[in-house]
DODOMAR-886905 format. One record per residue (C-alpha): residue number from 0; residue in one letter; x, y, z. Coordinates in steps of 0.2 Angstrom, whole numbers, plus 5000, padded with zeros to 4 digits. Each point is the difference from the previous one (the first is absolute). Layout:
<seq->NUM&type->A&u->X&v->Y&w->Z>
...
This chain:
<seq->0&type->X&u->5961&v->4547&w->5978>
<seq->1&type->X&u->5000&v->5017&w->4992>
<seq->2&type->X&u->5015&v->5012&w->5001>
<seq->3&type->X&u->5003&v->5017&w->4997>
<seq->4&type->X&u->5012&v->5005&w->4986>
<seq->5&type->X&u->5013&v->5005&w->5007>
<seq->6&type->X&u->5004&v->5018&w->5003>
<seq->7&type->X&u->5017&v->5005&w->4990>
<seq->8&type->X&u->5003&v->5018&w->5004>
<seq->9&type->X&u->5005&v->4995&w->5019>
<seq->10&type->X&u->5007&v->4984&w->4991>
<seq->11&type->X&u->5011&v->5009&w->4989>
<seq->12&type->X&u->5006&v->5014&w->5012>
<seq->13&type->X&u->5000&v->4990&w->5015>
<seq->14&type->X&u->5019&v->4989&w->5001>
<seq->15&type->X&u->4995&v->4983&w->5005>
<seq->16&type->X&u->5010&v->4990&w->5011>
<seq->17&type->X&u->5010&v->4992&w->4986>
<seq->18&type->X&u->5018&v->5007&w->4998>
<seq->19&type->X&u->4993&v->5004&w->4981>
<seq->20&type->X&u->4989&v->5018&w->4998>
<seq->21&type->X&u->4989&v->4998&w->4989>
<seq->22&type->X&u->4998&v->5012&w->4984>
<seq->23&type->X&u->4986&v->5014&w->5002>
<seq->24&type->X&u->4987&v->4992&w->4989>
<seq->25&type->X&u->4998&v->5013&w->4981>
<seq->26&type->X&u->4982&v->5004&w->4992>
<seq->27&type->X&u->5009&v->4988&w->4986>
<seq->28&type->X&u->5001&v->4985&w->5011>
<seq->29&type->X&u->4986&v->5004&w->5010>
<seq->30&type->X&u->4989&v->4998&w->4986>
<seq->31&type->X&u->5009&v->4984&w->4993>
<seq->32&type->X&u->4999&v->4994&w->5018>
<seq->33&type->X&u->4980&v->5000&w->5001>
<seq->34&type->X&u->4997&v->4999&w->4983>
<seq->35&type->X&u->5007&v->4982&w->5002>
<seq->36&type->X&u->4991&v->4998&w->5016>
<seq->37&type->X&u->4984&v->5005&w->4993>
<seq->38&type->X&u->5005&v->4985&w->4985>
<seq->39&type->X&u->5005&v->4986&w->5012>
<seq->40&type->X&u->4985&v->5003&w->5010>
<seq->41&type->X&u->4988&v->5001&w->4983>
<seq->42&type->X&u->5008&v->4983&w->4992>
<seq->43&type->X&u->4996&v->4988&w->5016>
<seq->44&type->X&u->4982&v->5005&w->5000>
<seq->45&type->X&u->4999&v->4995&w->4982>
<seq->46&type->X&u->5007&v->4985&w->4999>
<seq->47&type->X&u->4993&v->4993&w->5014>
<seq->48&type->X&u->4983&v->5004&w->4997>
<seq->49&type->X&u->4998&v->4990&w->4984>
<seq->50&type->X&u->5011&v->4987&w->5012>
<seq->51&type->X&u->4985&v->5000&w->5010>
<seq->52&type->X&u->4989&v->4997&w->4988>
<seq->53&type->X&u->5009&v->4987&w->4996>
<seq->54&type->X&u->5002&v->4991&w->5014>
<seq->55&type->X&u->4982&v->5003&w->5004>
<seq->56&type->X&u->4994&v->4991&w->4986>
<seq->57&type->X&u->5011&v->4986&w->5006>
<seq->58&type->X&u->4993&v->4999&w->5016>
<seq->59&type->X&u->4981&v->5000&w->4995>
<seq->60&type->X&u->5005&v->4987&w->4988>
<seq->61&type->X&u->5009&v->4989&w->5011>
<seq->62&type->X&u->4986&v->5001&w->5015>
<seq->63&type->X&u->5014&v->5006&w->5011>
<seq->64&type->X&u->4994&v->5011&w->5015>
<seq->65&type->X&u->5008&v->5016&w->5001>
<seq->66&type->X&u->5007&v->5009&w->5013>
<seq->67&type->X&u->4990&v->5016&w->4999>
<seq->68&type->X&u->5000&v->5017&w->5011>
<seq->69&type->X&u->4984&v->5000&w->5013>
<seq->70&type->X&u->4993&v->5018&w->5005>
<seq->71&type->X&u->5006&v->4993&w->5016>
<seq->72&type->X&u->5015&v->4997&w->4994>
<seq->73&type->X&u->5003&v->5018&w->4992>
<seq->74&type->X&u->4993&v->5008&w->5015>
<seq->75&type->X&u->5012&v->4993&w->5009>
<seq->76&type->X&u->5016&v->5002&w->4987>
<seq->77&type->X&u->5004&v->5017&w->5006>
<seq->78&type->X&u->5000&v->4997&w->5018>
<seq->79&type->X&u->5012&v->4986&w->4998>
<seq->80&type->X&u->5009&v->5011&w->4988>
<seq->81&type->X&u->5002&v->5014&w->5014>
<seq->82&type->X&u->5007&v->4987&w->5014>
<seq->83&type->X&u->5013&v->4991&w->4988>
<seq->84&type->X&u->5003&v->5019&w->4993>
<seq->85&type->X&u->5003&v->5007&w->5019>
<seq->86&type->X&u->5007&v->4984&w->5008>
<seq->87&type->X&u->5017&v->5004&w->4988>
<seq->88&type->X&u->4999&v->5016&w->5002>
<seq->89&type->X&u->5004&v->4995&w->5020>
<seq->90&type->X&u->5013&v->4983&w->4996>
<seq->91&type->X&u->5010&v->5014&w->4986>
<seq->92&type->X&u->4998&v->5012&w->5016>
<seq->93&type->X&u->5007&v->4987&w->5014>
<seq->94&type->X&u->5009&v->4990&w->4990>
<seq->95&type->X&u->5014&v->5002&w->4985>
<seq->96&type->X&u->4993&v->5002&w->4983>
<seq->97&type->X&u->5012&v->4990&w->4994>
<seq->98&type->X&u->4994&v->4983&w->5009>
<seq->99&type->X&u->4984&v->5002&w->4994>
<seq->100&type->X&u->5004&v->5002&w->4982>
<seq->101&type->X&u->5012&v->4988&w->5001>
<seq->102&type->X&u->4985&v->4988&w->5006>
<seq->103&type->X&u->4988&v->5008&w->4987>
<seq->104&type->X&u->5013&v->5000&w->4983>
<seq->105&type->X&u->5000&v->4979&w->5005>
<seq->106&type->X&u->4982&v->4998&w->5000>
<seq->107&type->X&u->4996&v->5013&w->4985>
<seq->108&type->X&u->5016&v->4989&w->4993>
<seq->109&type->X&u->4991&v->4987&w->4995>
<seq->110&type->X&u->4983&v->5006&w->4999>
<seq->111&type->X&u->5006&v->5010&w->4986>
<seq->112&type->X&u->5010&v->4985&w->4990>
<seq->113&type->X&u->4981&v->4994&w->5002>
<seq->114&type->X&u->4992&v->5015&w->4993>
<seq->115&type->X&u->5010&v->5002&w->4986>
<seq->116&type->X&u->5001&v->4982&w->4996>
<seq->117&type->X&u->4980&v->5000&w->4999>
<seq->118&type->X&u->5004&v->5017&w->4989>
<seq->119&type->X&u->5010&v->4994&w->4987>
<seq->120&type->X&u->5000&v->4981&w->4999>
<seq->121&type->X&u->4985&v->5000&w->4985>
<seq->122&type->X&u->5014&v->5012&w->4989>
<seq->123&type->X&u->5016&v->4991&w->5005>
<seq->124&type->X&u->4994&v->4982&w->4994>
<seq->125&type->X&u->4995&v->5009&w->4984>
<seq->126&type->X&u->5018&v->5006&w->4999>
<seq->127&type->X&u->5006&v->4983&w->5005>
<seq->128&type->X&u->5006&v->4989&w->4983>
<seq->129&type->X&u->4986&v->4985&w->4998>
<seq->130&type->X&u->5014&v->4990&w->5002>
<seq->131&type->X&u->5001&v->5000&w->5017>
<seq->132&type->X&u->4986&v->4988&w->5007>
<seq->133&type->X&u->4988&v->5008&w->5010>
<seq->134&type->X&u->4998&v->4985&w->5015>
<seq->135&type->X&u->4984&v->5003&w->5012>
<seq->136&type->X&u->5002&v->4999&w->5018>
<seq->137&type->X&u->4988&v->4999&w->5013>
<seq->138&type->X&u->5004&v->5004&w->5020>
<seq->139&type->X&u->4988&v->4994&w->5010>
<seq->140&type->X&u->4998&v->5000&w->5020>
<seq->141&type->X&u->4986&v->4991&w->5008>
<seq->142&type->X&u->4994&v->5001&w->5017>
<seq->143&type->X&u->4993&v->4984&w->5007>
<seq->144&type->X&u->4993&v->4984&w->4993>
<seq->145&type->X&u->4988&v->4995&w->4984>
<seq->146&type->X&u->4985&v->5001&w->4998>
<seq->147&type->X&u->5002&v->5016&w->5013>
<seq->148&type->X&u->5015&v->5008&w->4994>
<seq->149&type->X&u->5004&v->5022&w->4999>
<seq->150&type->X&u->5011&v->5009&w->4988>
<seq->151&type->X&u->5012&v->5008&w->5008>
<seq->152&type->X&u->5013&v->5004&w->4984>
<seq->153&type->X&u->4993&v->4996&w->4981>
<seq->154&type->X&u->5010&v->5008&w->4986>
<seq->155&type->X&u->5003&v->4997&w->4985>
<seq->156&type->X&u->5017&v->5006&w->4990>
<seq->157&type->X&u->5010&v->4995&w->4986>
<seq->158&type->X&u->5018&v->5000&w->4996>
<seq->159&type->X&u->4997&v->5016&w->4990>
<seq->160&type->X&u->4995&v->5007&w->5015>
<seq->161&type->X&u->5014&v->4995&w->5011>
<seq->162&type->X&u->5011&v->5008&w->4986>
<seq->163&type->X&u->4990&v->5015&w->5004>
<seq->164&type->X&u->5002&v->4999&w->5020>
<seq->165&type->X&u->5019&v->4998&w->4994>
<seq->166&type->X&u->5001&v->5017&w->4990>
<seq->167&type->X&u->4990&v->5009&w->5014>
<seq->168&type->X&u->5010&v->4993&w->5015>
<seq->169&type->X&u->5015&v->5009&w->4991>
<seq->170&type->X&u->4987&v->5017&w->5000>
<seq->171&type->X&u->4997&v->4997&w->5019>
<seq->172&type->X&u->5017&v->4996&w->5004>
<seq->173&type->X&u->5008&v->5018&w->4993>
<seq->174&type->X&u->4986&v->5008&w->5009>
<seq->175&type->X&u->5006&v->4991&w->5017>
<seq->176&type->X&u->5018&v->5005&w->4995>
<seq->177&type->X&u->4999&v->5017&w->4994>
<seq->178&type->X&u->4982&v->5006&w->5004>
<seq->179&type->X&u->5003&v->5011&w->4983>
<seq->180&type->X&u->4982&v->5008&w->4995>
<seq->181&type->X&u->4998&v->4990&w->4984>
<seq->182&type->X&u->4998&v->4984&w->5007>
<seq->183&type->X&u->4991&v->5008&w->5015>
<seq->184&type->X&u->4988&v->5006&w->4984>
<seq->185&type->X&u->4998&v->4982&w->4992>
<seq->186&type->X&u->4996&v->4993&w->5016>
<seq->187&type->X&u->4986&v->5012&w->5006>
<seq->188&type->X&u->4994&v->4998&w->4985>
<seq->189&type->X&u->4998&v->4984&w->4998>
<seq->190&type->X&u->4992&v->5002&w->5016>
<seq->191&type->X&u->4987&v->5012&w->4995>
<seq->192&type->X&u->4994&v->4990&w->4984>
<seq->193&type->X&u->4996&v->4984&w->5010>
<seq->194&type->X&u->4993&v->5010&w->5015>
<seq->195&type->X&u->4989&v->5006&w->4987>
<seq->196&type->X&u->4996&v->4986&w->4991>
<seq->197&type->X&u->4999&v->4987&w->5012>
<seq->198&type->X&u->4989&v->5013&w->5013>
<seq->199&type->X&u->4983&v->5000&w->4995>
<seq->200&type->X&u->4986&v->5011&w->5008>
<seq->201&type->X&u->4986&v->4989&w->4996>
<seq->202&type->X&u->4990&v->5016&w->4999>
<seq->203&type->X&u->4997&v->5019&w->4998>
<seq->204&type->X&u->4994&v->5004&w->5018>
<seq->205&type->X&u->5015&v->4990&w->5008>
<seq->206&type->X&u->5011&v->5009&w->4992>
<seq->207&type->X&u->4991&v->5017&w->5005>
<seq->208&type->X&u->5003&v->4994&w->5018>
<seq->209&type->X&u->5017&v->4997&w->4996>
<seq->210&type->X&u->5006&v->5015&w->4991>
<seq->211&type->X&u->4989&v->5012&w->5011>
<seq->212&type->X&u->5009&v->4994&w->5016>
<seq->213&type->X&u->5016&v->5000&w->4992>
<seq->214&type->X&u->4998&v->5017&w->4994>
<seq->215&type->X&u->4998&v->5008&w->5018>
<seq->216&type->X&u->5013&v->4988&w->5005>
<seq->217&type->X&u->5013&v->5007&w->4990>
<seq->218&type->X&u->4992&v->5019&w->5003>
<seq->219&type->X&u->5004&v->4995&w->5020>
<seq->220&type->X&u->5016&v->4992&w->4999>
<seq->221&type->X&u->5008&v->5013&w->4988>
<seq->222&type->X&u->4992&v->5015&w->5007>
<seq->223&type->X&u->4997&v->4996&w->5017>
<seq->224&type->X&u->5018&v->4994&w->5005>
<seq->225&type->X&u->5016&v->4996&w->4994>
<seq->226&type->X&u->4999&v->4980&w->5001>
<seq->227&type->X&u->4997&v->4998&w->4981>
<seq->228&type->X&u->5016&v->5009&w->4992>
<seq->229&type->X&u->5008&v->4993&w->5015>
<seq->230&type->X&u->4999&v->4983&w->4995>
<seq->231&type->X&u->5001&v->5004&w->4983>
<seq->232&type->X&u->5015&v->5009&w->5000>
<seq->233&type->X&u->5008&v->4985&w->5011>
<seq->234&type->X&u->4990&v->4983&w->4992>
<seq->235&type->X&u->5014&v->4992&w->4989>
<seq->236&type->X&u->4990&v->4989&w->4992>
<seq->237&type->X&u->4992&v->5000&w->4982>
<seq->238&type->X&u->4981&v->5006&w->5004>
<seq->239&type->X&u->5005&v->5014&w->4993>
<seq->240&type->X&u->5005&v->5010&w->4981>
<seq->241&type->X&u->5013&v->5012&w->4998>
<seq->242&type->X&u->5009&v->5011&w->4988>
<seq->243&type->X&u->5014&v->5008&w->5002>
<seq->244&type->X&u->4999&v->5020&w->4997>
<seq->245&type->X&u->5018&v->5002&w->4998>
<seq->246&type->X&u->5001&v->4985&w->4985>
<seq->247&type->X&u->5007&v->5014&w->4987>
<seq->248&type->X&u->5015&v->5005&w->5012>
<seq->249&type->X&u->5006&v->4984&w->5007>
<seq->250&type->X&u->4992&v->4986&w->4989>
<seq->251&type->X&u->4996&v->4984&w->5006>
<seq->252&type->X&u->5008&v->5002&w->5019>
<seq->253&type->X&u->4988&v->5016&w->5002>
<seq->254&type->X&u->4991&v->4998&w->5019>
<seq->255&type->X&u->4990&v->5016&w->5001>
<seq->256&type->X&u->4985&v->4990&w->4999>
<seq->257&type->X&u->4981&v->5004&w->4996>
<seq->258&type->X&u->4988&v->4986&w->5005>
<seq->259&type->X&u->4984&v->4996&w->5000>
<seq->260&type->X&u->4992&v->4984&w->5012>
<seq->261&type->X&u->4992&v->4983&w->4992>
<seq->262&type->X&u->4985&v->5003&w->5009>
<seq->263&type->X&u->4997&v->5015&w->4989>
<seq->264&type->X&u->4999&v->4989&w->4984>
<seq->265&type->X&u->4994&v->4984&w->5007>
<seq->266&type->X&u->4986&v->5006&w->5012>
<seq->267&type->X&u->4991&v->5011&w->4986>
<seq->268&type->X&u->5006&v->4988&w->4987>
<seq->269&type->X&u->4990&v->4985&w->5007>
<seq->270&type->X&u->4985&v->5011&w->4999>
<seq->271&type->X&u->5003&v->5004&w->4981>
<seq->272&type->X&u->5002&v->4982&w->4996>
<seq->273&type->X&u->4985&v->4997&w->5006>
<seq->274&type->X&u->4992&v->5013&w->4989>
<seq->275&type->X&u->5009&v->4989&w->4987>
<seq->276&type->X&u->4993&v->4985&w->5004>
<seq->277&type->X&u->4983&v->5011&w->5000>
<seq->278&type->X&u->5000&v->5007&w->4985>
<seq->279&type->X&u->5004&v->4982&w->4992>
<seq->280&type->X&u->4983&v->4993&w->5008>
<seq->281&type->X&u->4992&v->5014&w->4991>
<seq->282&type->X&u->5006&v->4994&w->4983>
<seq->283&type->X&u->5000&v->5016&w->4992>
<seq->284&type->X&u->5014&v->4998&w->4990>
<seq->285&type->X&u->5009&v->5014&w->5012>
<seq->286&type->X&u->5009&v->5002&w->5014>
<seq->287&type->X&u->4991&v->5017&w->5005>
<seq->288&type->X&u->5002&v->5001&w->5019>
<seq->289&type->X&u->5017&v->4992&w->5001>
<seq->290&type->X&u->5005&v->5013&w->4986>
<seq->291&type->X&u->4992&v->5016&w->5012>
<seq->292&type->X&u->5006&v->4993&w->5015>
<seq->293&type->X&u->5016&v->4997&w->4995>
<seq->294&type->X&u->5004&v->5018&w->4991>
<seq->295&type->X&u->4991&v->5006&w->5015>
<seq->296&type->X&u->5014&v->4992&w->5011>
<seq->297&type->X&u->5014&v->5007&w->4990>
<seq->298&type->X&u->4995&v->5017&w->5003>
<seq->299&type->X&u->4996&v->4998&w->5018>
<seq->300&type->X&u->5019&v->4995&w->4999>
<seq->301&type->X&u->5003&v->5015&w->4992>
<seq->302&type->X&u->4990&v->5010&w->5010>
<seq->303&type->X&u->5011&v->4993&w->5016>
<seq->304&type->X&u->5016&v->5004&w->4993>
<seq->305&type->X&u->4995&v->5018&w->4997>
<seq->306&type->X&u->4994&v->5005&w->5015>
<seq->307&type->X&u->5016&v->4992&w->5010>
<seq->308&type->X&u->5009&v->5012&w->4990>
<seq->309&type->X&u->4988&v->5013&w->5003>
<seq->310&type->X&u->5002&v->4999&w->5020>
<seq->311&type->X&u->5015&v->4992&w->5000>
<seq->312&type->X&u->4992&v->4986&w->5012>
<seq->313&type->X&u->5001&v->4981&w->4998>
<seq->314&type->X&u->4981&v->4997&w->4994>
<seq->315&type->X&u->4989&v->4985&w->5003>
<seq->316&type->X&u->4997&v->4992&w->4983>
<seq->317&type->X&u->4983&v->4993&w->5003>
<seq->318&type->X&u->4994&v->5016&w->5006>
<seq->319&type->X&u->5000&v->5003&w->4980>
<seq->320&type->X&u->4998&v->4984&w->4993>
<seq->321&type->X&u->4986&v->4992&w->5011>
<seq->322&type->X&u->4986&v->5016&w->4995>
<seq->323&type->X&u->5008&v->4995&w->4981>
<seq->324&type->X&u->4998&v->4982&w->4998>
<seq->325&type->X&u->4984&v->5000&w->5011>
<seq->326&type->X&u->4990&v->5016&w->4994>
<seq->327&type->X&u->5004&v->4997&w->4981>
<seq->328&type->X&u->4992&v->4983&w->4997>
<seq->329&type->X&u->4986&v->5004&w->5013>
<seq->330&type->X&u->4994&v->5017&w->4993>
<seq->331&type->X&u->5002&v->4991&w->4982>
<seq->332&type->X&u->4989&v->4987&w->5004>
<seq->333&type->X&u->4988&v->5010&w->5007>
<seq->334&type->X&u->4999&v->5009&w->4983>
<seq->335&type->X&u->4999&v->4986&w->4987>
<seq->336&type->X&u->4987&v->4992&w->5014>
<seq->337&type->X&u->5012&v->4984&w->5003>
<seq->338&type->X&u->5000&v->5006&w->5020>
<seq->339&type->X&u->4989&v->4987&w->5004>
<seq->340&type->X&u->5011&v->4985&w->4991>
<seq->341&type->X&u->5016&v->5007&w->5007>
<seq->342&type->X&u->4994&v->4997&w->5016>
<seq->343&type->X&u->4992&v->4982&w->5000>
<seq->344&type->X&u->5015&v->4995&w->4988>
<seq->345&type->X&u->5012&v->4987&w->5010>
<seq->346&type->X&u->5015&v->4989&w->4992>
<seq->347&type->X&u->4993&v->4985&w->5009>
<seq->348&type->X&u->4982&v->5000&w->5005>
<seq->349&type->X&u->5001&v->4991&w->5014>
<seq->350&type->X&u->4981&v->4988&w->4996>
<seq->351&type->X&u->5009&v->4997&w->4983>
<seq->352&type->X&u->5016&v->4994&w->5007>
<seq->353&type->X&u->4993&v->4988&w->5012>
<seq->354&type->X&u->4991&v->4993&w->4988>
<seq->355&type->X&u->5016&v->4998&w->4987>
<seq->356&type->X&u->5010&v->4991&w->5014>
<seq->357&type->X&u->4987&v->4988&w->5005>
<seq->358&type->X&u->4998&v->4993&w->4982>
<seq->359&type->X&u->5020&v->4997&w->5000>
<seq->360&type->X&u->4998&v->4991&w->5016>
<seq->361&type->X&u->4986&v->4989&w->4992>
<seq->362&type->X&u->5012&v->4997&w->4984>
């Protein structure tokens, strides 16, 4: 879900309910604030587009069926997106905020020591000495009886990895403790890599439907009433990057923060990874549209940033970033005559993937 980044004149002025006041944000650490913001959304969307890839390529070579988006499916995102989005709004308005992020920082807990597991594992057992045996596991949970069994848990891991999930558990754990903004960072972004990567649109028109109704989604929710700073300002959870904007005067306890939601990297991100993916099934020796669309995201992130200074109002991001990310690769391709192959392009063409599964089965 998309949210707004966060609007810190009334945050800077405004005491919050905290015995501490917080520091009136400078130009200085304004500008470090979203500078850093406009980096740590930039660097998910590039590592986990060519993760994508990746993992795409796996998936096509393995036969494994993929769980893609529908255009049902993205039609529908937005609506479900509005009831979660307005249903805590109402518990955080009944009920204490702090039971509910007492139940939420448990769940992201270990969702995150997952995430950032996924993340790192391939550079930790690089780092781990070769004389530490790297022993396979395989958990496994079957339901019913052979020959007609289901899967119900099938991973595979190594003892690197649990060496990983170790170093990470420590991560989540000062984040449950302290809820200090740099592991709040590390975990959010974890998050938005695998979002990104593991997320596929399958292709260009689902992800129209998708970033067109989230673009009048956020336009309502941000404009239309107070519900998404609301829950912003009171989710304690890491779906969200922040910086603080008062860094240079009180270092690494700073809480004047500036933030700007996962959804706004990971909902336009998916659609420039599949530009990626696109571009590689060209084979053009270039990455064209991912290039456009991705400096065309980064100055719709800029453009958003200006214009909450400009009025002084929290701003929908995608209100910026959906006419980027969608109008670039469009009006591009309309110029260079590759509209039509845009549009009938898919990650897994659904004839060709039937086909590749029933030979497996015949094996």
């Amino acid at each position: 879900m998309a949210e707004p980044v966060a609007e810190e004149v009334q945050e800077s002025v405004n005491a919050s309910a905290n015995t501490t006041a917080r520091v009136p944000s400078t130009p200085e650490g304004m500008a470090i604030a979203y500078g850093s913001l406009v980096i740590m959304a930039l660097v998910p969307i590039l590592i986990g587009a060519f993760r994508s890839v990746r993992h795409h390529k796996e998936q096509k070579e393995s036969g494994e069926k993929p769980d893609t988006m529908t255009q049902k499916d993205a039609a529908m995102f937005p609506i479900i997106a509005s009831c979660a989005l307005f249903g805590l709004y109402i518990f955080f308005q009944i009920i204490s905020k702090d039971y509910i992020n007492y139940l939420l920082t448990g769940y992201f807990f270990f969702l995150g020591i997952l995430a950032l597991t996924h993340l790192l594992s391939p550079v930790v057992s690089k780092l781990i000495p070769a004389s530490v045996p790297n022993i396979p596991f395989h958990l496994q949970l079957v339901k019913g009886k052979a020959p007609q069994t289901e899967d119900l848990l099938n991973y595979e891991f190594t003892s690197h990895d649990l060496v990983c999930m170790g170093l990470c558990s420590g991560i989540g754990v000062w984040y449950l403790l302290k809820k200090h903004w740099i592991a709040n960072n590390l975990l959010g972004f974890a998050f938005a890599v695998n979002g990104i990567e593991l997320l596929h649109l399958n292709n260009v028109v689902t992800g129209c439907i998708l970033l067109g109704g989230l673009f009048f989604y956020d336009i309502f929710w941000v404009f239309g009433t107070n519900v998404m700073v609301t829950v912003a300002k009171s989710f304690e959870a890491p779906i969200k990057l922040v910086f603080p904007q008062d860094l240079l005067e009180k270092g690494l306890d700073a809480n004047n923060f500036a933030m700007l939601g996962l959804g706004d990297i990971v909902i336009p991100g998916i659609f420039i990874a599949l530009l990626l993916r696109f571009d590689n099934s060209l084979k053009r020796k270039t990455n064209f549209y991912f290039n456009a669309t991705f400096f065309a995201y980064f100055m719709g992130l800029v453009a958003t940033i200006l214009v909450m200074h400009l009025y002084r109002h929290a701003q929908p991001a995608l209100l910026y970033l959906v006419p980027a990310c969608l109008g670039t690769p469009l009006f591009l391709a309309l110029v260079r005559g590759d509209i039509k192959t845009l549009f009938k392009y898919e990650d897994h063409p659904a004839e060709a993937l039937e086909n590749k599964v029933e030979v497996k089965k015949n094996e």
